[in-house]
PLY file of the C-alpha trace (Angstrom):
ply
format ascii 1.0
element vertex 268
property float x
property float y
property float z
element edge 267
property int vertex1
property int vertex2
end_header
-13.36 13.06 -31.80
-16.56 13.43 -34.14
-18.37 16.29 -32.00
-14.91 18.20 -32.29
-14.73 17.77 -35.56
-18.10 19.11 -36.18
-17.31 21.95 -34.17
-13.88 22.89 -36.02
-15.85 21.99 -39.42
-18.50 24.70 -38.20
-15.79 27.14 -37.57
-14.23 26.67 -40.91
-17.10 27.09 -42.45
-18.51 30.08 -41.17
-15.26 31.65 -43.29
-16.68 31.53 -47.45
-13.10 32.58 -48.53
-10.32 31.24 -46.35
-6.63 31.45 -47.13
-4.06 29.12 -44.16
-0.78 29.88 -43.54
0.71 26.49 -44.23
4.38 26.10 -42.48
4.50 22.31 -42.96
4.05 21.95 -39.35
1.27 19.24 -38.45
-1.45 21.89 -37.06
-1.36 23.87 -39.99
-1.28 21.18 -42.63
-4.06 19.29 -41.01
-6.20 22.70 -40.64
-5.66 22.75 -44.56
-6.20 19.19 -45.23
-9.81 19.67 -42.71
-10.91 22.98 -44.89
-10.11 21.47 -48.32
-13.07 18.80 -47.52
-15.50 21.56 -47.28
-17.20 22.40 -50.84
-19.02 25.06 -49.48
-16.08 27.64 -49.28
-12.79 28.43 -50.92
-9.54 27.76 -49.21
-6.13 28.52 -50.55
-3.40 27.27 -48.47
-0.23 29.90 -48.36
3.21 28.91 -48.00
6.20 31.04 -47.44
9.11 30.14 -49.17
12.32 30.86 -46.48
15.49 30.23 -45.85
13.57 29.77 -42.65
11.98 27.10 -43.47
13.40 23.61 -43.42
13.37 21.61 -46.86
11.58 18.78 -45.47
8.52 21.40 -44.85
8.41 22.52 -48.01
8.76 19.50 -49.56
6.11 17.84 -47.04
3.53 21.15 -48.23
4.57 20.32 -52.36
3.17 16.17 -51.55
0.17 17.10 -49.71
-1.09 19.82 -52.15
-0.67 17.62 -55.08
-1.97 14.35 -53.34
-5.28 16.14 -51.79
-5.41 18.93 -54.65
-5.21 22.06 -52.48
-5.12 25.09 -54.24
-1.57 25.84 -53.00
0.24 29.49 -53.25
3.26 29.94 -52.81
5.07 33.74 -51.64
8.02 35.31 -50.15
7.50 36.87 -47.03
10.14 39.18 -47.43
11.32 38.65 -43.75
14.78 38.72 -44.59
14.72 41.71 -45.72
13.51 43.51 -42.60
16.06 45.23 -40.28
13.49 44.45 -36.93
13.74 40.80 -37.57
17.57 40.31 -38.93
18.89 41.98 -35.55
16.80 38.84 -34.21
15.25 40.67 -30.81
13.94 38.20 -28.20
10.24 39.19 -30.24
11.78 38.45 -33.63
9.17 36.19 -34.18
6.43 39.35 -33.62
8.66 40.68 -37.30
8.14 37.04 -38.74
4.63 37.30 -38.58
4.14 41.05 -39.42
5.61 40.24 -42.52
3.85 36.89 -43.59
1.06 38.16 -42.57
1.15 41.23 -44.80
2.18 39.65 -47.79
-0.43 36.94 -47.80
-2.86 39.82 -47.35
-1.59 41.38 -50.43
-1.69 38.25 -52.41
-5.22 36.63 -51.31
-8.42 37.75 -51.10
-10.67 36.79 -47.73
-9.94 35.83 -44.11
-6.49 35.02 -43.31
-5.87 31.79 -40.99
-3.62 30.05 -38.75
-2.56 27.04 -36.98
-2.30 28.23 -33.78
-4.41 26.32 -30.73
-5.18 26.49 -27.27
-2.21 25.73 -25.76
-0.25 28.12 -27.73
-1.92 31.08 -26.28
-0.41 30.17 -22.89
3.34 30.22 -24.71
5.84 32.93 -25.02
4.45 33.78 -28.72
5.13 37.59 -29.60
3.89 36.14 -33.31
0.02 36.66 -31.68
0.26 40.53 -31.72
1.33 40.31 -35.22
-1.54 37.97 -36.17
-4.28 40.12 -33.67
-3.08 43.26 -35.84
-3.81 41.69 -38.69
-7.27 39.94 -38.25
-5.66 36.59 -38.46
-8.29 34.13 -37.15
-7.47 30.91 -35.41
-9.83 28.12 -35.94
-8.15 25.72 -33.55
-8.97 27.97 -30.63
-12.28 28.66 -31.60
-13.23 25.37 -31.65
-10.86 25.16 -28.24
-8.33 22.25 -29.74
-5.61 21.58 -27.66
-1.85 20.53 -29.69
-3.06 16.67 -28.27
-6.36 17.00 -30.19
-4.97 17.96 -32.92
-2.41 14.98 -32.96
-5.71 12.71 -32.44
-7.53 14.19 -35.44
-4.23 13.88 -37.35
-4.63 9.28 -36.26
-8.41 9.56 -36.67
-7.90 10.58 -40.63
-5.32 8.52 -41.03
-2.53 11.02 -41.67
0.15 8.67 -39.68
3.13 11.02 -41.36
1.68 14.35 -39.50
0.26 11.97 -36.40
4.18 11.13 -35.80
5.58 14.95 -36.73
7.43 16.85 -33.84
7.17 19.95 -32.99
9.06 21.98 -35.72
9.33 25.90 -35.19
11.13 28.17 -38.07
15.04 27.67 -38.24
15.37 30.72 -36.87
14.74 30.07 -33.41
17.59 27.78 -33.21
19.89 30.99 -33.65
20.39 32.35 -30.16
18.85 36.16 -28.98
21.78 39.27 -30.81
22.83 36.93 -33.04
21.81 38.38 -37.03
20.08 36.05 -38.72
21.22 35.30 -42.15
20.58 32.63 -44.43
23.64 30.80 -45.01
23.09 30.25 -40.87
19.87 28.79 -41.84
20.95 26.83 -44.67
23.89 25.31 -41.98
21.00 24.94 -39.35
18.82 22.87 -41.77
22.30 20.81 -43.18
23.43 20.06 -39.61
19.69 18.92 -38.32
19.18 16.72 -41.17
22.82 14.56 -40.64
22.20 14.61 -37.16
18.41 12.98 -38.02
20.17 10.63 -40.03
22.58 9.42 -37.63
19.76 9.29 -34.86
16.07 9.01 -36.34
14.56 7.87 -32.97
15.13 11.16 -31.65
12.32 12.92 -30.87
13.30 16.67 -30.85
16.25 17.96 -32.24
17.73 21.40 -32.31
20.62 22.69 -33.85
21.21 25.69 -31.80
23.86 28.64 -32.96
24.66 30.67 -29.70
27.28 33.34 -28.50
29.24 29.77 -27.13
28.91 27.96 -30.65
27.27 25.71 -32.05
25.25 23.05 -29.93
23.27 20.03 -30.83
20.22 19.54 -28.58
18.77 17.07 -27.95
15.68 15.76 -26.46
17.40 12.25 -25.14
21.39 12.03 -25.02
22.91 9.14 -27.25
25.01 6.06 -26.30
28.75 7.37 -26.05
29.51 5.46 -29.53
26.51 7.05 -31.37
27.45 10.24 -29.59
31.39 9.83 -30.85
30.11 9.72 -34.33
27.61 12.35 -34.28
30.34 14.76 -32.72
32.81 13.53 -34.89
30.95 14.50 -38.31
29.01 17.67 -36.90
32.73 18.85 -36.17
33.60 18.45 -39.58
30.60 20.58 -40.36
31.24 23.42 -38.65
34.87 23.30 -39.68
33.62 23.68 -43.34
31.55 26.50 -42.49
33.23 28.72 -39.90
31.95 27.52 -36.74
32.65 25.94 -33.16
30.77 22.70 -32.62
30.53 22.70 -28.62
29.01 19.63 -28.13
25.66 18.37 -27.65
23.39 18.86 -25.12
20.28 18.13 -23.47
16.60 20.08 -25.42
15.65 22.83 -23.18
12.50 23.71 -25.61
12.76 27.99 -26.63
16.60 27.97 -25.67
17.49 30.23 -28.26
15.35 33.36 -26.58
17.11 35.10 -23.62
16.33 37.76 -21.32
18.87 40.90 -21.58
20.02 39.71 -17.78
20.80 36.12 -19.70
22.15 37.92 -22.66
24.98 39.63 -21.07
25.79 36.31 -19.01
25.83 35.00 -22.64
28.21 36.91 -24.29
0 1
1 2
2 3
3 4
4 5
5 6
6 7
7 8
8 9
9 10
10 11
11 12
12 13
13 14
14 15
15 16
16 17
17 18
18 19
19 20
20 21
21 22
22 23
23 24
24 25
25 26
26 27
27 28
28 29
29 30
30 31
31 32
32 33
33 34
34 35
35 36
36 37
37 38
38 39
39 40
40 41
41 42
42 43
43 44
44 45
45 46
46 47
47 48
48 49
49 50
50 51
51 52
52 53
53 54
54 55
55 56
56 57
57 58
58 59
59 60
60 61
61 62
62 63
63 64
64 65
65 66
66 67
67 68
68 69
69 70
70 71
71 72
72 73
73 74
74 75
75 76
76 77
77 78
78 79
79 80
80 81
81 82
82 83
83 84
84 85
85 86
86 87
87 88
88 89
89 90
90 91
91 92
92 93
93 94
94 95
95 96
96 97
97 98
98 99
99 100
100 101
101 102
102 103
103 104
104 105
105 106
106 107
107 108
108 109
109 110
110 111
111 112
112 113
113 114
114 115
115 116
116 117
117 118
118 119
119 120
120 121
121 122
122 123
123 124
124 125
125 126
126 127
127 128
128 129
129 130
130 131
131 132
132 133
133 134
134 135
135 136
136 137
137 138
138 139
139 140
140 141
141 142
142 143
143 144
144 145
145 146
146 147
147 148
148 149
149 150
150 151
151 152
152 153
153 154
154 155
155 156
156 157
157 158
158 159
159 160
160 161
161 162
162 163
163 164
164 165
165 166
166 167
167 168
168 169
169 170
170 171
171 172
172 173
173 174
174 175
175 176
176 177
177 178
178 179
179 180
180 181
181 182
182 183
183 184
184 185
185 186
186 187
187 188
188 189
189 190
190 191
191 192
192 193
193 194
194 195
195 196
196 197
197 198
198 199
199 200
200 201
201 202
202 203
203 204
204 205
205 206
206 207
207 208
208 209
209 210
210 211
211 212
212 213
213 214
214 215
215 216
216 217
217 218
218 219
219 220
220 221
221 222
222 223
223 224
224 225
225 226
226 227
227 228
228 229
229 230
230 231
231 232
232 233
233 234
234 235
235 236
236 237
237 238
238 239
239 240
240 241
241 242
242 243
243 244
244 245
245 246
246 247
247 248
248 249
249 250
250 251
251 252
252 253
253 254
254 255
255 256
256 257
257 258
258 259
259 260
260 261
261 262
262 263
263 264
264 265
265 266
266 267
């Protein structure tokens, strides 16, 4: 782990002004928490403030920046506000990133950077053009981590709170292909993930998935049938309150959400 830390310090600091989009997902909060140990540039770490975002992300960004001192900024990416990525295409996520990207570029100064690593580049990620377009560099690939190096930097610094961290993509991919995204959607999607964590913290992943069926729990191993009555029985009372169909929970099936216009029509 030393020589590829060396290499991904070398990376970093061949950047003198460097400015991380910070999701509060573990690559880039560990990318941040690597380049604010280097005196020898300037890193700002950038997070967008969403409806997109889950509160446990933002709040997780807020601890680290105060208890390592990052220089922490904090913008609105304006996403919502875009027509491309409110009709929520199958490449919504290519909008997502078009407009992060932009606005960090128009509130920092320097080289623009991102979490992604190797084995993202091999994923359905239409968020890449967005970040090729705009000059985003990727230090993770550069200094060719894979997701399980990063995990075993995140042990070898003793960071055991991002070391344990799932996988945890925006809110809205748990809202199915055609359906608008809106935020009191994301706001339920965040509510309905968090009881359901609650009621089963073991779980490993956990989606909360709002499709052209309803509302589905997913999840990444299926409960005991009493944990499972309970879980049902309050996520019913959720989506009562707020409009919606609970249709029962369901095994993960990881980028569910995004379907093919052959799978759309089946869909609806």
């Amino acid at each position: 782990m030393q020589t590829k830390l060396h290499r991904l310090l070398k990376v970093l600091a061949a950047y003198p002004k460097l400015n991380i989009a910070v999701s509060g997902g573990v690559d880039s909060m560990l990318l941040s928490y690597v380049a604010h140990q280097i005196d020898t540039i300037e890193v700002t770490a950038v997070h967008a403030c969403s409806y997109a975002v889950p509160e446990q992300a933002f709040s997780r960004v807020k601890t680290y920046a105060q208890r390592h001192q990052w220089h922490l900024k904090l913008i609105n990416a304006g996403e919502l506000e875009d027509p491309e990525y409110i009709n929520n295409p199958v490449n919504r996520c290519y909008f997502c990133k078009s407009n992060l990207y932009q606005r960090i570029s128009e509130n920092t100064e320097g080289v623009i950077a991102s979490g992604t690593n190797l084995d993202d580049l091999s994923d359905f990620r239409p968020g890449l053009a967005a970040a090729k377009e705009n000059r985003v560099v990727h230090p993770y690939v550069e200094a060719k981590f894979t997701k399980q190096d990063i995990y075993q930097l995140a042990s070898f610094f003793e960071l055991n709170d991002l070391e344990s961290l799932p996988a945890q993509p925006c809110l809205a991919s748990r809202v199915e292909t055609g359906i608008q995204i809106n935020p009191e959607d994301l706001l339920f999607i965040d509510k309905a993930e968090s009881l359901a964590r609650k009621l089963m913290p073991n779980v490993v992943d956990l989606r909360c998935r709002i499709t052209h069926q309803g509302v589905y729990l997913e999840l990444s191993q299926l409960p005991t049938t009493q944990i499972e009555i309970k879980v049902t029985a309050e996520l019913n009372l959720l989506c009562i309150k707020h409009g919606k169909l609970f249709s029962g929970i369901r095994l993960y099936k990881k980028g569910s959400a995004f379907i093919t216009e052959g799978q759309y029509y089946e869909a609806i």
